[in-house]
Backbone as a ProteinNet text record, in pm:
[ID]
protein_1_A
[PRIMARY]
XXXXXXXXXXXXXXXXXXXXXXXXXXXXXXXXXXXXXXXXXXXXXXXXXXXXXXXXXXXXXXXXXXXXXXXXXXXXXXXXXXXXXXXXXXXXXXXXXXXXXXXXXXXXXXXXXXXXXXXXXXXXXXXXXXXXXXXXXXXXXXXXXXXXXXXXXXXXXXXXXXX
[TERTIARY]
-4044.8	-3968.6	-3924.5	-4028.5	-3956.7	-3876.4	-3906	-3800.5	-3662.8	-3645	-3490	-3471.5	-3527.6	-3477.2	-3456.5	-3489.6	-3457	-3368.8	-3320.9	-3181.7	-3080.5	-3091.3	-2953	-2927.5	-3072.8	-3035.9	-2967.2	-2997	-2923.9	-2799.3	-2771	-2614.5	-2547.8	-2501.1	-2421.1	-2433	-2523.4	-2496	-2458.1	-2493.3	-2431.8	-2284.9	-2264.5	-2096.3	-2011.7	-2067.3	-2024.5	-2000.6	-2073.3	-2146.5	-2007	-2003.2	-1902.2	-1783.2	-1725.7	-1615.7	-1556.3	-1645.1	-1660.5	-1592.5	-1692.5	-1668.6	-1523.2	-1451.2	-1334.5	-1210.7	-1251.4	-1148.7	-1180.4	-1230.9	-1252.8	-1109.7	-1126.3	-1080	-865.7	-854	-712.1	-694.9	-773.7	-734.4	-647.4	-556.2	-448.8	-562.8	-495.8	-555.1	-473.5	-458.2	-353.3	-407.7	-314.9	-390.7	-263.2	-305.8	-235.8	-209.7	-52.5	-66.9	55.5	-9.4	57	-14.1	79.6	25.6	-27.2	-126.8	-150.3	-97.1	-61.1	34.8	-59.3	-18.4	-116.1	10.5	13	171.7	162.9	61.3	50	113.7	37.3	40.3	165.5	239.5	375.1	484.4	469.6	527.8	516.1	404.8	388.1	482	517.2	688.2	771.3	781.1	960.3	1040.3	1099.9	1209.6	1231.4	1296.6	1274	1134.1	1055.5	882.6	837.2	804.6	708.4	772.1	673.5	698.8	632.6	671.1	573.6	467.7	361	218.4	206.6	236.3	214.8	196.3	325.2	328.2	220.8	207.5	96.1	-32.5	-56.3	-193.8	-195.7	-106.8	-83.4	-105.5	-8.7	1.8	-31.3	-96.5	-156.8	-31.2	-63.2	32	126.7	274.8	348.5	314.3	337.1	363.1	451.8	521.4	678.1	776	748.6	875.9	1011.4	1080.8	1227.8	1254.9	1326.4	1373.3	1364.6	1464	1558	1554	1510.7	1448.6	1310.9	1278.7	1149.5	1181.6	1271.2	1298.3	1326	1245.8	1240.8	1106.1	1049.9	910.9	938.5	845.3	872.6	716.9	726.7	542.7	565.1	574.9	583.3	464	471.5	352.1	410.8	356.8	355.5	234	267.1	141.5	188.2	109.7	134.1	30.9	67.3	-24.3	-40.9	-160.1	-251.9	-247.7	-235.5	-293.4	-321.1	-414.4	-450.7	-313.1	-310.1	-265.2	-93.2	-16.2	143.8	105.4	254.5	287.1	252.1	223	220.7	314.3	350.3	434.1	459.9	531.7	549.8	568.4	520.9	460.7	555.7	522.2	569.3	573.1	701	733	782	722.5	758.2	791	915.4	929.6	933.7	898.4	964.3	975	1070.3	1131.4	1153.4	1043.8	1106.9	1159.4	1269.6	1370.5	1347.8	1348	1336.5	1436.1	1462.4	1551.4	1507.3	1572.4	1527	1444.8	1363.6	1296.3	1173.9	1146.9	1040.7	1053.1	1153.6	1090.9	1165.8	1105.9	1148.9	1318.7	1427.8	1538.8	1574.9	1484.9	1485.6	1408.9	1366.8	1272.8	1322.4	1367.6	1390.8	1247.8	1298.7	1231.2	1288.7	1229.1	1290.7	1213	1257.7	1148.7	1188.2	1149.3	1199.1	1347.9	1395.8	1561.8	1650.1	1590.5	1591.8	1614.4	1525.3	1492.2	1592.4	1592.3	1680.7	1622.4	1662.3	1623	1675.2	1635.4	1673.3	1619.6	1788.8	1744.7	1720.7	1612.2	1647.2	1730.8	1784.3	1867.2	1756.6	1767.3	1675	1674.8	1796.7	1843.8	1761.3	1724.5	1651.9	1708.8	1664	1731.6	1670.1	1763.1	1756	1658.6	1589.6	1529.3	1533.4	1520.7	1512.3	1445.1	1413	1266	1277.6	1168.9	1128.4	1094.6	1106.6	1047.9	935.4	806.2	681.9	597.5	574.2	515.9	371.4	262.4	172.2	35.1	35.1	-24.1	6.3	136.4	247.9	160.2	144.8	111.3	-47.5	-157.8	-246.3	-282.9	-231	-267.5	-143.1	-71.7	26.6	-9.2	-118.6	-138.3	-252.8	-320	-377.8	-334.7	-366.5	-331.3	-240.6	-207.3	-80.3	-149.2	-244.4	-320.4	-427.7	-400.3	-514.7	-638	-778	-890.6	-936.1	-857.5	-905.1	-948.7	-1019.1	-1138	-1038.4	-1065.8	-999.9	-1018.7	-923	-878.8	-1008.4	-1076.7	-1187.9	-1347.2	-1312.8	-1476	-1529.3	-1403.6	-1477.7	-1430.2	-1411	-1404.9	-1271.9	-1201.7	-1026.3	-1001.8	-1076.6	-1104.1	-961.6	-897.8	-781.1	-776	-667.5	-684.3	-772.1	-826.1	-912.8	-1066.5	-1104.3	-1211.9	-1292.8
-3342.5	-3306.4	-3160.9	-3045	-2938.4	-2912.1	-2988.7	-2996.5	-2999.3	-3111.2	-3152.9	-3037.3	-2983	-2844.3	-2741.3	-2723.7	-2571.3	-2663.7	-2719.6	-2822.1	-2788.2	-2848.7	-2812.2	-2677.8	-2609.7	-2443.9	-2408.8	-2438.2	-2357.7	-2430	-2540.1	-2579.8	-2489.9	-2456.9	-2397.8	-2231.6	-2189.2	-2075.6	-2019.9	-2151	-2189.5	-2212.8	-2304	-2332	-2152.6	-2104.6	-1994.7	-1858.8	-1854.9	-1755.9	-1818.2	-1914.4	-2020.7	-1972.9	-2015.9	-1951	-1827.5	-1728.3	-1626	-1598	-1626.5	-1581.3	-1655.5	-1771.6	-1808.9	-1785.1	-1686.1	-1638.3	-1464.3	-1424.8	-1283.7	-1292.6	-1386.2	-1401.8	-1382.7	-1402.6	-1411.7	-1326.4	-1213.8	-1120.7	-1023.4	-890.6	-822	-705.1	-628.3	-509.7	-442	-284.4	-203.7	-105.9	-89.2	-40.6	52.2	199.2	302.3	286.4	299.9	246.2	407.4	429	633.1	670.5	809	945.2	905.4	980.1	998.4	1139.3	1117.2	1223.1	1332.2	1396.1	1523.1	1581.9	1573.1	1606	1756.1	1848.6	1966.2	2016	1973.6	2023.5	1969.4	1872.3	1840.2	1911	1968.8	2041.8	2173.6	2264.3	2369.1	2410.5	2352.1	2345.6	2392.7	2527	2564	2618.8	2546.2	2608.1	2752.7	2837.2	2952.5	3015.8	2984.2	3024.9	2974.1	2865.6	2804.3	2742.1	2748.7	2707	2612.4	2577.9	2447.7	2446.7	2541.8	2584.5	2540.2	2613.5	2601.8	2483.9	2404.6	2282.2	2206.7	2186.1	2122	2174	2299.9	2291.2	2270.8	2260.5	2199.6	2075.5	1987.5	1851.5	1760.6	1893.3	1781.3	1695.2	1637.9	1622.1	1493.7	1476.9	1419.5	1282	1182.3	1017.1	1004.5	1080	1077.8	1154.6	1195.4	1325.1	1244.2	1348.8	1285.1	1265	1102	1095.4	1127.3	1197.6	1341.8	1438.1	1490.6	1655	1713.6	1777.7	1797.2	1870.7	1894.4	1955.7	1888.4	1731.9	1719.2	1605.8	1620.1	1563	1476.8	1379.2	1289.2	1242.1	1232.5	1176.1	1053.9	935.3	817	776.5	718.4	681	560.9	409.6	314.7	265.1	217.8	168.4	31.3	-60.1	-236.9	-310.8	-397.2	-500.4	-626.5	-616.7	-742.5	-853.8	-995.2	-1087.8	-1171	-1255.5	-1344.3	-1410.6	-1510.8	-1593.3	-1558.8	-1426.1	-1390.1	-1250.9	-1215.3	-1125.7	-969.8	-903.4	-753.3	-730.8	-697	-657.6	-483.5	-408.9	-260	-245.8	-146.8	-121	12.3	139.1	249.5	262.4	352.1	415.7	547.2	667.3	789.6	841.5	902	942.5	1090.7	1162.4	1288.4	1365.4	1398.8	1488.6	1687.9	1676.6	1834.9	1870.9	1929.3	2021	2162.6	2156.4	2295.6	2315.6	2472.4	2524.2	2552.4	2592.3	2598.6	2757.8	2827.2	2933.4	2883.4	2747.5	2679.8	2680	2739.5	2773.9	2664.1	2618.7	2517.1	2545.4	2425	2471.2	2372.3	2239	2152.3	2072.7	2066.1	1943.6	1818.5	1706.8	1552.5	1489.4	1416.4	1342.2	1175.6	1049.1	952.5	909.7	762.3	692.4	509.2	483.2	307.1	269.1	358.3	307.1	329.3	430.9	470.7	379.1	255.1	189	77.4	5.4	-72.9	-190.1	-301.2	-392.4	-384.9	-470.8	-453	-549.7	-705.5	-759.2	-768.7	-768.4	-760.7	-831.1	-863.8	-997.9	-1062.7	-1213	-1280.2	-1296.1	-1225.5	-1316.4	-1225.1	-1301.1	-1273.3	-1226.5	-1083	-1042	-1115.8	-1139.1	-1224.9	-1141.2	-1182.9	-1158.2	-1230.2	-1149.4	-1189.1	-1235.1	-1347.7	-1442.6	-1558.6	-1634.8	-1797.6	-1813.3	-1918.1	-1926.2	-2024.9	-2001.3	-2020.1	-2164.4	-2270.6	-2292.5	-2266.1	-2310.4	-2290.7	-2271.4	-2409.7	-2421.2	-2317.6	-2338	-2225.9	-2063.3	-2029.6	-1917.2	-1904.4	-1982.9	-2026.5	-1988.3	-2067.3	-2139.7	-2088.2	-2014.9	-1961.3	-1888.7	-1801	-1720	-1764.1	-1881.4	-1947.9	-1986.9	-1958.8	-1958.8	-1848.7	-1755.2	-1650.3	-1557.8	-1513.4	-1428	-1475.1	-1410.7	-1428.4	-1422	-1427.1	-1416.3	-1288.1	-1208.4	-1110	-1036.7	-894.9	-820.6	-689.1	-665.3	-574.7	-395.9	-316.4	-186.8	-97.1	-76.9	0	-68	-179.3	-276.1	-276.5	-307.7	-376.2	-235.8	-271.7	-183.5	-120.3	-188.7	-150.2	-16.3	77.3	128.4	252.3	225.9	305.3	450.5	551.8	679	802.8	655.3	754.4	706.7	610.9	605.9	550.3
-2775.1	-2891.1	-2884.9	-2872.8	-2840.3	-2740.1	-2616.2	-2513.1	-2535.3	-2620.1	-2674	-2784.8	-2866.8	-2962.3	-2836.6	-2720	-2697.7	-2555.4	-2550.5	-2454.6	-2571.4	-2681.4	-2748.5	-2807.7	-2801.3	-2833.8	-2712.9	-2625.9	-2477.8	-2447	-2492.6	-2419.9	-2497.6	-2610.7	-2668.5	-2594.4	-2570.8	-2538.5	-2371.1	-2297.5	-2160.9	-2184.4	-2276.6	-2296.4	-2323.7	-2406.9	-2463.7	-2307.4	-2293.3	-2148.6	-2040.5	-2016.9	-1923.5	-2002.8	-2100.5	-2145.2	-2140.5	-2176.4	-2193	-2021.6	-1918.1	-1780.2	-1726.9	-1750.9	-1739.7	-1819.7	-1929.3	-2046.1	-1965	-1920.6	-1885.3	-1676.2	-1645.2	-1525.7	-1527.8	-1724.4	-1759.3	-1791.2	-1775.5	-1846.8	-1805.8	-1813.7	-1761.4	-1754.7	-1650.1	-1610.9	-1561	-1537.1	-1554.4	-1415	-1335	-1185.4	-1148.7	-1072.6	-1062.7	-909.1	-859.4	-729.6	-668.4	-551.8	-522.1	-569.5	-618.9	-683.1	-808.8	-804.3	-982.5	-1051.5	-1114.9	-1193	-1283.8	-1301.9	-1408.9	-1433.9	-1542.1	-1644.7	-1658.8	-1650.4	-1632.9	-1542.5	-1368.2	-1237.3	-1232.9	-1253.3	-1218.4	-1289.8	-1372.6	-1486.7	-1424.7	-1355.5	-1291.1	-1192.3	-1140.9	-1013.6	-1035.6	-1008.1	-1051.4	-932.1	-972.8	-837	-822.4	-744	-702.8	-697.8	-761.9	-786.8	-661.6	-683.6	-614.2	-438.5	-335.6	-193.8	-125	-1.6	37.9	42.7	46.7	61	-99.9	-164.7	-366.5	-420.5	-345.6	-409.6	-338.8	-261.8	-181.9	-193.9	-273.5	-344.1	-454.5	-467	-724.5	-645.1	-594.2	-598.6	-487.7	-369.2	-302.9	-201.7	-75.5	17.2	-99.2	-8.9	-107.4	-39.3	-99	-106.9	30.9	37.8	123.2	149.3	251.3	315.1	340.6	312.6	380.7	518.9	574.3	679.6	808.5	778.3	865.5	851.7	738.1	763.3	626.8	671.8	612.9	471	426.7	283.6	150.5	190	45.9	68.8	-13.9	-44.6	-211.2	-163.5	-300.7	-322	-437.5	-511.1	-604.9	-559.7	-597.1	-641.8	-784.8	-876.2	-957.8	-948.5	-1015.4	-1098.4	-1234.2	-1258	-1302.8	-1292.2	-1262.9	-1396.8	-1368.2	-1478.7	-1408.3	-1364.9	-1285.1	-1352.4	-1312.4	-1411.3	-1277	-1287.6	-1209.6	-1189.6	-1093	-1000.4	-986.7	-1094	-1086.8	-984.3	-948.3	-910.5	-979.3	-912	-1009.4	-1085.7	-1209	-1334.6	-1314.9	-1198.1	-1303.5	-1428.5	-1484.3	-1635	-1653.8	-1558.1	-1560.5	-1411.3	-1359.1	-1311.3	-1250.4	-1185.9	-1181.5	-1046.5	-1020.2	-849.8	-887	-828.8	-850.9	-704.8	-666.5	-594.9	-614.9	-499	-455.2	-361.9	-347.6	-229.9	-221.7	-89.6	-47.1	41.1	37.7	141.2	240.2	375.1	449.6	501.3	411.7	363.1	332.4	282.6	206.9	86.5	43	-117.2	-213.7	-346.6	-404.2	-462.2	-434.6	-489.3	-606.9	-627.1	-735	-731	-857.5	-895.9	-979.5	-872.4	-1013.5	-1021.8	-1155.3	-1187.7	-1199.6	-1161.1	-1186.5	-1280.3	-1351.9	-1394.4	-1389.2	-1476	-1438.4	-1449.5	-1546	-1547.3	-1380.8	-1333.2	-1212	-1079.8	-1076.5	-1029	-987.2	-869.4	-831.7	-777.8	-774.4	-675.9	-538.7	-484.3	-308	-243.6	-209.8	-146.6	-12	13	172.1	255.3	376.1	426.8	495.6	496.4	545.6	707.5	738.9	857.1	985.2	1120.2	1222.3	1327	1415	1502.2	1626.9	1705.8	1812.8	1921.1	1976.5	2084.4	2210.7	2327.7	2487.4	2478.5	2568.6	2583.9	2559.2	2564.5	2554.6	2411.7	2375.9	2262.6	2276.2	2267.8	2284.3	2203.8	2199.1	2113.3	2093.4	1979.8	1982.7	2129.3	2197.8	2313.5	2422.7	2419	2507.8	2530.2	2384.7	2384.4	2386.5	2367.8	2408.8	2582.3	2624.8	2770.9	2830.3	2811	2945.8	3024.7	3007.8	3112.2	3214.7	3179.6	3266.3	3414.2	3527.2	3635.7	3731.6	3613.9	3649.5	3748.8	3750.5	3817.6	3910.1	4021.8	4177.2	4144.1	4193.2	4154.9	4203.9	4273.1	4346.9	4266.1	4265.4	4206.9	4164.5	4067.6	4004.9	4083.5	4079.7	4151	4113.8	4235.4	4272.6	4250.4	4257.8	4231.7	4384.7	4480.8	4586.6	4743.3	4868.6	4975.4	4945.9	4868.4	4919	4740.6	4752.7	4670.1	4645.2	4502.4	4501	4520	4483.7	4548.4	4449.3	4319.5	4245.4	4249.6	4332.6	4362.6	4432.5
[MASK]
+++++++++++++++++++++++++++++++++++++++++++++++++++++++++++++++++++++++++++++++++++++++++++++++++++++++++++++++++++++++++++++++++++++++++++++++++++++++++++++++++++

């Protein structure tokens, strides 16, 4: 008899505990992906003031140098909204760009933010390559037989000119 009172005290709180852990799995979560920003230290940057050494001790190396030449540095900061089983959601967006002259010293600071932002489809299409096209086994087992059994350079008498 007490057996069965403390069975139905505990299913309910097994059911509850179980819910609880499959209602916690839907939940959204908010994750900082780059730079993290400090609205101060990013605000500290002024052009003519400040140089590549300065900025790189306020803010720390950038996210991304330019290209083709080293005078402009960018600090890319997204923050996203996780949810189980979709794609990441950007939430906020911040790029900011510094240029320098070729002196080092800062000649502008942008700022982007999400309006900023573009899509970009990529093209799907495949650049052709020289060669066979392989199938699975192919690439497996092709090199089976390609090579002599002979003993690899400096194991045996016929010892190369380094040893």
């Amino acid at each position: 008899m007490i057996s069965r009172v403390k069975s139905r005290a505990i299913k309910p709180i097994i059911l509850c505990l179980a819910a609880g852990v499959a209602l916690s799995a839907c939940g959204n979560t908010r994750m900082v992906r780059g730079y993290v920003f400090d609205k101060q230290l990013a605000d500290a940057i002024q052009p003519g003031v400040d140089n590549r050494q300065s900025v790189e001790s306020t803010l720390g190396t950038p996210s991304v140098k330019a290209s083709f030449n080293d005078n402009k540095w960018y600090y890319v900061s997204t923050t996203v909204r996780v949810r189980p089983v979709f794609w990441p959601d950007p939430k906020e967006h911040r790029v900011m760009a510094v240029a320098f002259n070729d002196a080092g010293v800062v000649t502008d600071v942008q700022n982007f933010d999400m309006a900023a932002m573009r899509d970009v489809n990529p093209v799907g299409d495949k650049t052709p390559t020289r060669g066979r096209d392989l199938n699975f086994f192919q690439q497996i087992f092709g090199n089976v037989g390609r090579f002599s059994g002979a003993a690899p350079v400096g194991s045996g008498e016929n010892r190369g000119p380094n040893g």
